[in-house]
C-alpha positions as CSV (number, residue, x, y, z in Angstrom):
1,X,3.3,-14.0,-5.4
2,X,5.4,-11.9,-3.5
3,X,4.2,-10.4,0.7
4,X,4.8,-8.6,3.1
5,X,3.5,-7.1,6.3
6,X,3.7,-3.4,7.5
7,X,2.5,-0.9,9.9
8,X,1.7,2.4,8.9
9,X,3.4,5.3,11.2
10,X,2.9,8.4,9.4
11,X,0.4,10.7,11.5
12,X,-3.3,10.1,9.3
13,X,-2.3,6.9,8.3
14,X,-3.4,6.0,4.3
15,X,-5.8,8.9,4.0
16,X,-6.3,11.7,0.9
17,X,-2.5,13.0,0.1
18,X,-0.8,9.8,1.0
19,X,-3.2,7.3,-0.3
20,X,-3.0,9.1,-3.7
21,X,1.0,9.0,-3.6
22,X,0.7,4.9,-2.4
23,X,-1.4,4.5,-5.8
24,X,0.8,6.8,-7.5
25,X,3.5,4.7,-6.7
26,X,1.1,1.3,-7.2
27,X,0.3,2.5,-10.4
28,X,4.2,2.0,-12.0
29,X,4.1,-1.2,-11.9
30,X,3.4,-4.2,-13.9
31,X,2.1,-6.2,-11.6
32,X,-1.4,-6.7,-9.7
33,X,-1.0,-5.7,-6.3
34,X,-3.6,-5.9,-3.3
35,X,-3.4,-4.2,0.2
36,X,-4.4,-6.2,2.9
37,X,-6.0,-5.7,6.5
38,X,-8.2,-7.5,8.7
39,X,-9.6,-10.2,6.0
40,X,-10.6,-7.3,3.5
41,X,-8.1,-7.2,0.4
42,X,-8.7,-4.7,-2.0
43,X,-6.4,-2.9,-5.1
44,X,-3.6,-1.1,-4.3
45,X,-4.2,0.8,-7.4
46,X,-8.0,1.8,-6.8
47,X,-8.1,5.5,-4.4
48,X,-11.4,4.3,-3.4
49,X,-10.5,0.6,-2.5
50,X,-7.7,2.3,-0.7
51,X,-9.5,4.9,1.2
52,X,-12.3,1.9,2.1
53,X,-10.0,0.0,4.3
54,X,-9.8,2.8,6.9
55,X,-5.6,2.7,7.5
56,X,-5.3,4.7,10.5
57,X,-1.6,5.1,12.3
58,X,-0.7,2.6,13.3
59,X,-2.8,0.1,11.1
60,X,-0.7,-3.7,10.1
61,X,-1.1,-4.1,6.9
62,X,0.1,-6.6,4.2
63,X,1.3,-5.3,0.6
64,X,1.0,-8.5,-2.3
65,X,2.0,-8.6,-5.5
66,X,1.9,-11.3,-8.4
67,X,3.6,-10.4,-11.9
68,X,6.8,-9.9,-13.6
69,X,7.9,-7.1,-10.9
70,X,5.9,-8.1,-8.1
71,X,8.8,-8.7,-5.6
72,X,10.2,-4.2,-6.8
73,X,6.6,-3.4,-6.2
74,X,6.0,-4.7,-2.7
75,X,9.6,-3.2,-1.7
76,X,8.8,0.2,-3.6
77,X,5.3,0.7,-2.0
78,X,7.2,-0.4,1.9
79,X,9.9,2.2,1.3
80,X,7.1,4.4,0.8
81,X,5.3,3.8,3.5
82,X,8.4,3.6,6.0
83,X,9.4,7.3,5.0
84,X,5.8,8.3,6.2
85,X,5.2,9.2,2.6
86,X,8.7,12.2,3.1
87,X,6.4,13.9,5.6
């Protein structure tokens, strides 16, 4: 299992165009992957799961992974999110 924490910057945090490039992106990889925040854990794959954890700017989140590319995944889906999604 492979973690990591990160706050979200972009200006609507992980809402509509940028969630569905974060599952996009989720979606690539082997591995099951879970965003975290605030106790609730949900898929990183599911747009709804996602979209129910309410990541606003600024929102800490954490990004875990277990699988054969778990430790690519968690670094794929930070790059992403540190580029504020190339917006």
């Amino acid at each position: 299992m492979y973690m990591k924490e990160v706050v979200v910057n972009n200006q609507v945090g992980l809402h509509a165009r940028p969630a569905t490039f974060f599952i996009q992106k989720a979606n690539e990889f082997k591995s099951s992957i879970w965003v975290e925040k605030e106790e609730r854990r949900v898929n990183a794959k599911s747009l709804l799961g996602v979209l129910s954890l309410g990541i606003i700017k600024g929102s800490s989140i954490n990004l875990i992974a277990d699988g054969p590319d778990e430790t690519e995944a968690v670094d794929a889906l930070l790059e992403l999110i540190s580029t504020n999604f190339s917006e």
